[in-house]
N, C-alpha and C positions, 0 to 999 in steps of 0.2 A: 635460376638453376641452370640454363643454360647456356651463362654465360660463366659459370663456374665450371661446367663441365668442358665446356670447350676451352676453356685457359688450361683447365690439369692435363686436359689431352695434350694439348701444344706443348707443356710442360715435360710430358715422360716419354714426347717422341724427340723431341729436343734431348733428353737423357738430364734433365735439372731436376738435382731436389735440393731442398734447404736444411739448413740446423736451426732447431729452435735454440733458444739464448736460455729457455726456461727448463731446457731437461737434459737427461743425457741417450737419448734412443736411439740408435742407429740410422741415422738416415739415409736410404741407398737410391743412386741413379739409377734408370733402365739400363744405362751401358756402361755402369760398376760390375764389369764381373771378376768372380774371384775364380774362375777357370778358364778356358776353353777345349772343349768336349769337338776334336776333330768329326765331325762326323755332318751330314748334311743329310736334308727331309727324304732322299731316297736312299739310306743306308741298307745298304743289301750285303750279300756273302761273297761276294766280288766288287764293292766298291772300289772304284781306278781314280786315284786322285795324284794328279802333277806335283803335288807339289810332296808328295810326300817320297822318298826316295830308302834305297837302303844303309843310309848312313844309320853309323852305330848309335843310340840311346843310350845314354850315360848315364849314373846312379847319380850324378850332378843336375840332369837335367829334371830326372824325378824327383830330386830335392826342389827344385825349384818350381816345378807345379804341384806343392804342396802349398794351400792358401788359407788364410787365416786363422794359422797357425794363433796357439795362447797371447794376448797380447798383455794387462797387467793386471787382469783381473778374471778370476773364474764366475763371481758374483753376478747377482741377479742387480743392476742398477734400479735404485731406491729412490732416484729424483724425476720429478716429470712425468708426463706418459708413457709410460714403457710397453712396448708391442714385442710378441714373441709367436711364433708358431713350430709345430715340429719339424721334428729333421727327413721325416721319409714318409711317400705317402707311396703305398703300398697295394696294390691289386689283385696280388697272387691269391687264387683260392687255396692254400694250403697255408697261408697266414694264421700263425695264432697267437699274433698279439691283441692288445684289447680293443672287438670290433664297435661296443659302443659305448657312448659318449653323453654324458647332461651337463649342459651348458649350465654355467655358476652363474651367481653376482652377488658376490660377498664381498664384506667388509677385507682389505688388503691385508695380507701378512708381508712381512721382511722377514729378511734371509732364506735360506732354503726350503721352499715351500711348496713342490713342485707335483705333488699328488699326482706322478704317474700320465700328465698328460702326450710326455712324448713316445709311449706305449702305446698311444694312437697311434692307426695305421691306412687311416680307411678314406679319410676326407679330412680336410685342413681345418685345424682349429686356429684361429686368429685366438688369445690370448692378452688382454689391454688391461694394465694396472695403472691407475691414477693417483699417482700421488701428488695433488695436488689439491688447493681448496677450493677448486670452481669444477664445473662441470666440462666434460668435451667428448664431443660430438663427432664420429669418426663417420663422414659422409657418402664415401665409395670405399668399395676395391679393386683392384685390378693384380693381374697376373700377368707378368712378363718370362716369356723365354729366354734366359739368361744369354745361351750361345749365338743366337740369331739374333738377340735384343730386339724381339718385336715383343707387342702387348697380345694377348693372346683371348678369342674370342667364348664369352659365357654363352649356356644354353641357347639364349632368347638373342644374338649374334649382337649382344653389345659389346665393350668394350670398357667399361665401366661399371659396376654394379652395386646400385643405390643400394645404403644399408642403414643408414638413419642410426646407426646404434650409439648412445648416451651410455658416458662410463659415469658413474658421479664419484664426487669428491674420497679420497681413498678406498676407493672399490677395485675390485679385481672384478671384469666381467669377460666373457665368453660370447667368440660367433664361431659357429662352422661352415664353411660353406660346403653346403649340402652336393652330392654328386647331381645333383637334377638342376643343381643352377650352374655346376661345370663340369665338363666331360673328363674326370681324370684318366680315366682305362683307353680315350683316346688319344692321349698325348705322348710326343713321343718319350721315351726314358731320359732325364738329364737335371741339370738344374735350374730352377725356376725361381721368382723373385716375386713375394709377397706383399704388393703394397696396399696402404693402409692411406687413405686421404682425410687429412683433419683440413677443412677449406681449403688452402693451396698449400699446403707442405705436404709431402710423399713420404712416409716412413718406411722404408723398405728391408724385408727378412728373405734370408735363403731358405730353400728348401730343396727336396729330392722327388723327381716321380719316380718311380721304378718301374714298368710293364715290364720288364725280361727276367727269365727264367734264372737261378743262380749260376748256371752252365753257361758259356757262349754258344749259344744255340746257333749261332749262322755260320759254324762252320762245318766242312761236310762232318759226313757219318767217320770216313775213316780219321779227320780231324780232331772229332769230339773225343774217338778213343784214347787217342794218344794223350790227348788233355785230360783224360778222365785218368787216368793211368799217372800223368806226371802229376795231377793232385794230387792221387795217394800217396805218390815215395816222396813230395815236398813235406807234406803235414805228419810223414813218420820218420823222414830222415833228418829235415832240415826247417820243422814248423816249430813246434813248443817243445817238441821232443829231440831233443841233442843229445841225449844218450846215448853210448857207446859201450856198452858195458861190456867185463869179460867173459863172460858168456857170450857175447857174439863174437869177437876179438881172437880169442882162445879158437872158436870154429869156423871161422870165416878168414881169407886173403884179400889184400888189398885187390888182388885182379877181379874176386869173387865180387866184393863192394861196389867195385867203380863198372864192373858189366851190367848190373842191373839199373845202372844208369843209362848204361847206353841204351837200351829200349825207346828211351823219350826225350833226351837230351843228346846234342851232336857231342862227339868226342872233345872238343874242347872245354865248353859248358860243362861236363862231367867232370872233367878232373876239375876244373876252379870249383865247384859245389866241393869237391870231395877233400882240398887242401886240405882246412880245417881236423880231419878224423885220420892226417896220414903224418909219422914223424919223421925226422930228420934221414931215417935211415931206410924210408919208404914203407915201413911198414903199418900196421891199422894200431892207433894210440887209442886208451881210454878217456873217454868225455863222460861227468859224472855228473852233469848239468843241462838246462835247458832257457829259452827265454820266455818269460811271460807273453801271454795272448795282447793283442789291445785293446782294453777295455774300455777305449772310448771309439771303438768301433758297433757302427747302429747298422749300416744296409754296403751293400756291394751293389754295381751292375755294368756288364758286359757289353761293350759298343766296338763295331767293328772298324780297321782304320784302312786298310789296304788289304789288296791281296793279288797276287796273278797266279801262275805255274808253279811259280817256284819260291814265292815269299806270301808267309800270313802277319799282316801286324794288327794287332787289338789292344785297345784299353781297357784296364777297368777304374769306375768311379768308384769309390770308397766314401761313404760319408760317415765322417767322425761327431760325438755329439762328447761331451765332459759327462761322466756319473753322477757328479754333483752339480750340474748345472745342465742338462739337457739341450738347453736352449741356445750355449755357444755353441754353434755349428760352422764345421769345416771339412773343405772336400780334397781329397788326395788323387792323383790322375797315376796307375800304375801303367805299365808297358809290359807286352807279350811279345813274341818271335816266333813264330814257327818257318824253317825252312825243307826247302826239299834234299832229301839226300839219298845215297844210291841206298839204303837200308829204306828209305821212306820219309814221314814227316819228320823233324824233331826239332826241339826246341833249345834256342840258344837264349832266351831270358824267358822270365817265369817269376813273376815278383809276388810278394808275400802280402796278403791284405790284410791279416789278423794275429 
């Protein structure tokens, strides 16, 4: 045993995992990440970071920390051991997804058969379907910090944590790892990496912590306002609701429109939001339309990136899961701005999570 466990260690700090020949399950390195989450262990409401400067953020550059995006298949893989856990593990007391959980071990189903486990919210369920005709043995787990790629310590300060658990031959079975054998509510918010030890192979799954409030809480008081203010006029001017209609058109001026922009957004940033609703001839056009929410949106959360006097920058993480398949998971990295101006805060980007 302890010369297994000291191999896997050297293994996942090395950042080595293998592919088995016999299935198709993901197999991820400790230092495979599919983001990075600017932020380091003392993220405060003034983090001063060099390397981050006031150059502009491009809708190019958010495209491209968008990661693991659909690849060719939304399906549940039906070959080999297949390892799955949720997409967001959740702390908030005003959570009301489904807080508990009984572990299966049933005969396997194929195709979509997903009984509502990523409705979990509370503590990580590992999820191992066998489809195979021998028995296997998944002997540890561990947890790695995606952004830092360290391995991250259980209750009892191992590193590792024995589980003995035996899937048998076409079985779908169930582990949780219980909050008493790891500290979720003290970890910091971001994403984390699930692995699964069958001998020396590392199966490795994404997942989400979440401890932050849905607001960015680390900005000041007068900060939060202004944010809380430019959420409302995004999600009724420029979220699902694109309407335009002539009822307001008919009673309202293009000057009237784009003023109550200026409240939270800098004069620039206003008129580009406002193109779209103004025509040729400057005046307010009717929009009889809107665009769909995203429904494969599961959890948000708020991380601060800089800030000083006169510039705030912040992320938000985004984790996406498919309706039909829960279990592909993908995380989106959005960008915030706020600067200072002689009127006060205001925001020149502001991007859309939903």
């Amino acid at each position: 045993m302890f010369n297994r466990k000291f191999i896997a260690i050297v293994l996942s700090m090395l950042c080595l995992t293998s592919c088995s020949a016999n299935n198709d399950v993901q197999q991820t390195s400790v230092s495979e990440t599919t983001m990075t989450v600017t932020t380091s262990a003392e993220t405060t409401a003034n983090v001063v970071s060099e390397a981050i400067t006031t150059t502009e953020i491009t809708e190019e550059e958010t495209a491209e920390e968008t990661t693991e995006s659909a690849e060719d298949s939304w399906r549940n893989p039906e070959d080999g051991l297949v390892f799955f856990v949720q997409p967001s593990i959740c702390q908030r007391d005003e959570e009301s997804r489904v807080d508990d959980w009984e572990c299966r071990d049933t005969e396997v189903l194929r195709d979509f058969h997903y009984d509502g486990e990523w409705q979990y919210a509370k503590e990580l369920i590992f999820v191992f379907s066998n489809y195979t005709n021998e028995p296997v043995t998944i002997d540890s787990i561990n947890i790695v910090n995606d952004a830092e790629d360290t391995l991250v310590s259980f209750t009892d300060g191992s590193l590792f944590l024995d589980i003995n658990l035996t899937v048998q031959p076409m079985h779908k079975t169930d582990y949780i790892l219980r909050a008493e054998d790891f500290d979720y509510s003290a970890c910091e918010s971001g994403i984390y990496n699930a692995v699964a030890n069958v001998g020396l192979e590392g199966y490795g799954r994404k997942f989400f912590i979440n401890n932050c409030e849905y607001a960015p809480t680390f900005l000041t008081e007068e900060q939060q306002e202004i944010f809380a203010k430019a959420d409302g006029v995004m999600t009724n001017r420029f979220w699902t609701n694109k309407w335009m209609l002539p009822k307001y058109t008919d009673t309202h001026t293009t000057d009237n429109s784009i003023t109550m922009l200026y409240e939270v957004f800098t004069e620039e940033y206003a008129n580009e939001l406002s193109a779209e609703y103004i025509d040729e001839n400057g005046n307010l056009r009717n929009i009889d339309g809107g665009r769909e929410s995203d429904i494969s949106y599961c959890d948000h959360c708020f991380l601060p990136v800089y800030s000083d006097e006169n510039e705030v920058l912040f992320q938000n993480i985004v984790t996406h899961a498919h309706e039909d398949n829960p279990y592909f998971i993908w995380f989106e990295t959005l960008n915030y701005r706020m600067v200072k101006t002689d009127d006060g805060w205001r925001f020149d980007r502001f991007d859309l999570w939903n």
